[in-house]
N, C-alpha and C positions, 0 to 999 in steps of 0.2 A: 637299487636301494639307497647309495650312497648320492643321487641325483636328487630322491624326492627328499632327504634331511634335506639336502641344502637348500632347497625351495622352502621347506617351511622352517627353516631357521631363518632364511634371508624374508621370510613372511614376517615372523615374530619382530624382527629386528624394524622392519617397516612400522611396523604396529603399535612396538615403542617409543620410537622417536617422534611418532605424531602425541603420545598421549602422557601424560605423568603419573606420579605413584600413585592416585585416587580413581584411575582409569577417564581420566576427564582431557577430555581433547584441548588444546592448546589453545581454543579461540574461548572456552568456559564450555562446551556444551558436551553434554554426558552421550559420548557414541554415537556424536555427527546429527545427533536430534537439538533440534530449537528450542528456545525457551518455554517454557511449560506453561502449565495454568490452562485457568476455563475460558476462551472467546467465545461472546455471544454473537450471533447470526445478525448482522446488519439488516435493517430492513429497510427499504424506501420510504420516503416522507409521504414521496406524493401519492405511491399505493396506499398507503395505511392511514394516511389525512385528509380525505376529501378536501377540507378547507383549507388547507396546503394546496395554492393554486400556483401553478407555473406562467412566470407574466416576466417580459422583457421588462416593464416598466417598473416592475420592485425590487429599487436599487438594493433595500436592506438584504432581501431574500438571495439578491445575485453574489451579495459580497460573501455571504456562508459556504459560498461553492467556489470564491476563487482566492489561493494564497496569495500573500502581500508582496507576493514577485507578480504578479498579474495571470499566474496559469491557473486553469480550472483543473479542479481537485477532480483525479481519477474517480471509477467506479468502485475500484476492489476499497477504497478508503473512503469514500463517502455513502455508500452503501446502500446508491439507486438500481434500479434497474434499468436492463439496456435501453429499454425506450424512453422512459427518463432522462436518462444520460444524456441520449442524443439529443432531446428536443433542451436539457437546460446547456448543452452548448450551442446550440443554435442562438438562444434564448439569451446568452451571451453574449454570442459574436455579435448580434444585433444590439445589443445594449451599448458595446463598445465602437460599434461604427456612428450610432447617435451621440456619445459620447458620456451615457450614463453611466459606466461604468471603463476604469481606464481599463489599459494594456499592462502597464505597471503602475504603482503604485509611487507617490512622491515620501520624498524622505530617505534617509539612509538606513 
């Protein structure tokens, strides 16, 4: 009996020290859950706009998919789908070996 107090006092005591008086964990998030609110469901361009066409040669269109450090912007943040994906970094890498589109970006 004396074995399992000390487990769950030495529990509680854990329990405390991550959290403060508001029961809010030390990083801001209420009980190890992330920021809240409503995210809406990304959807692909190119599923959902026919006329939204995927072309190595539309430098504008390639720039919206790659950050000004020169990498192309993930899936889970640009919000294609996998085959999408794959073909606008193809659709890339071929942009940047013709030299329409850099690797990085000039400027500081």
């Amino acid at each position: 009996m004396a074995v399992t107090n000390l487990k769950s006092e030495m529990r509680e005591k854990s329990d405390r020290s991550n959290r403060d008086d508001r029961g809010m964990d030390k990083d801001g998030d209420e009980r190890g859950r992330r920021g809240g609110g409503f995210h809406r469901k990304k959807v692909c361009r190119f599923c959902s706009d026919q006329d939204f066409v995927l072309d190595y040669k539309d430098v504008r269109m390639m720039q919206s998919f790659v950050t000004e450090h020169g990498k192309i912007v993930p899936r889970r943040i640009s919000g294609n789908c996998a085959l999408h994906q794959r073909q606008l970094t193809t659709a890339v890498k071929r942009a940047r070996n013709l030299a329409l589109v850099g690797y990085v970006s000039m400027g500081t």
